[in-house]
Structures are given as C-alpha cells and as structure tokens.
N, C-alpha and C positions, 0 to 999 in steps of 0.2 A: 865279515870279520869274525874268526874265532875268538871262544869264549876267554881261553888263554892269551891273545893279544889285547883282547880290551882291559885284561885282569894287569897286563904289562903297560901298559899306555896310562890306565887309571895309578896307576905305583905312581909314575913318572909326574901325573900332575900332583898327583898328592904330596912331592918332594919338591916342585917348583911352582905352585901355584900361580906365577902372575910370566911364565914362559908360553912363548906361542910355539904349537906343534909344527914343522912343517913338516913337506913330505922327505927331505933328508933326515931329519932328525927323525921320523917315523921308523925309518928303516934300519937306525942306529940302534933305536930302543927294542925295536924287535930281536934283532940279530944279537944284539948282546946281553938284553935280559936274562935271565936264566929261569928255565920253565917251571911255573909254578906247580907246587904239590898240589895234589886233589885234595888236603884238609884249608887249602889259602883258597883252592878255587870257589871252594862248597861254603865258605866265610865272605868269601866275594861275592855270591851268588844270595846270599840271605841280606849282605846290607843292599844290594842292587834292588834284590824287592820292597825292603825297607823304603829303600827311597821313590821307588817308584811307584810304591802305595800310601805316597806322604808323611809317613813314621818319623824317617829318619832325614836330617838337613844339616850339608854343613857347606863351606866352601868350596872344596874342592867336589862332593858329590852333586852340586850344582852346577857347577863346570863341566860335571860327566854327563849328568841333564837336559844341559845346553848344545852337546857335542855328540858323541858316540854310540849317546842312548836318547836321543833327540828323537821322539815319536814312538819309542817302546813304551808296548803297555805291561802292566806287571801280568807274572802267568797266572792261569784263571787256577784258584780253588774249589776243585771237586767235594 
C-alpha cells in the first residue's frame, strides 16, 4: 500500500471513527480522495513516527495501529 493511500484511508478513519473499512468502501476512498500535498504527506509522516515511537496516542491513530500499520516499526534514526 502506498504512502498516499494510507495518508487517504487514515483521513477517512479520522472522520468516522467507529465505521468499518471494507474492501468496497476501500476502493471509494481511494478513487475519490483527492491526493494529498507533499506538506499533509510529510505531517502525516511525523505523527506516524510519533505514534509508532509511543509519543503520540489518540483514537483514531490507534486504529491506524491496529490496522494498516499493524507490525511497522518506526524508521531507524541515524
């Protein structure tokens, strides 16, 4: 899954927090998103390590947790 579909999928739980994904509804959100800038991606991409280096927690980035980024580790720091 590209970085810009998880960035659209995460939008999507973020506005409906207790809706389950399926895979119709996957294909809706993709297809009719509209693709994110590179200054939402590059903001998407700092709370992701946030959360995946325990920082940050909220509802819906627990769901992302549980889901999409289920067994991502945060990237390593050189």
């Amino acid at each position: 899954m590209t970085f810009d579909q998880q960035y659209k999928i995460a939008q999507w739980m973020k506005k409906k927090p207790e809706a389950k994904l399926s895979e119709k509804r996957l294909g809706k959100i993709l297809r009719k998103s509209p693709l994110p800038s590179v200054r939402e991606l590059t903001a998407f991409h700092i709370m992701q390590q946030q959360v995946l280096n325990g920082k940050y927690s909220d509802e819906w980035t627990n769901r992302l947790s549980e889901t999409i980024w289920k067994g991502l580790e945060p990237d390593p720091v050189y």
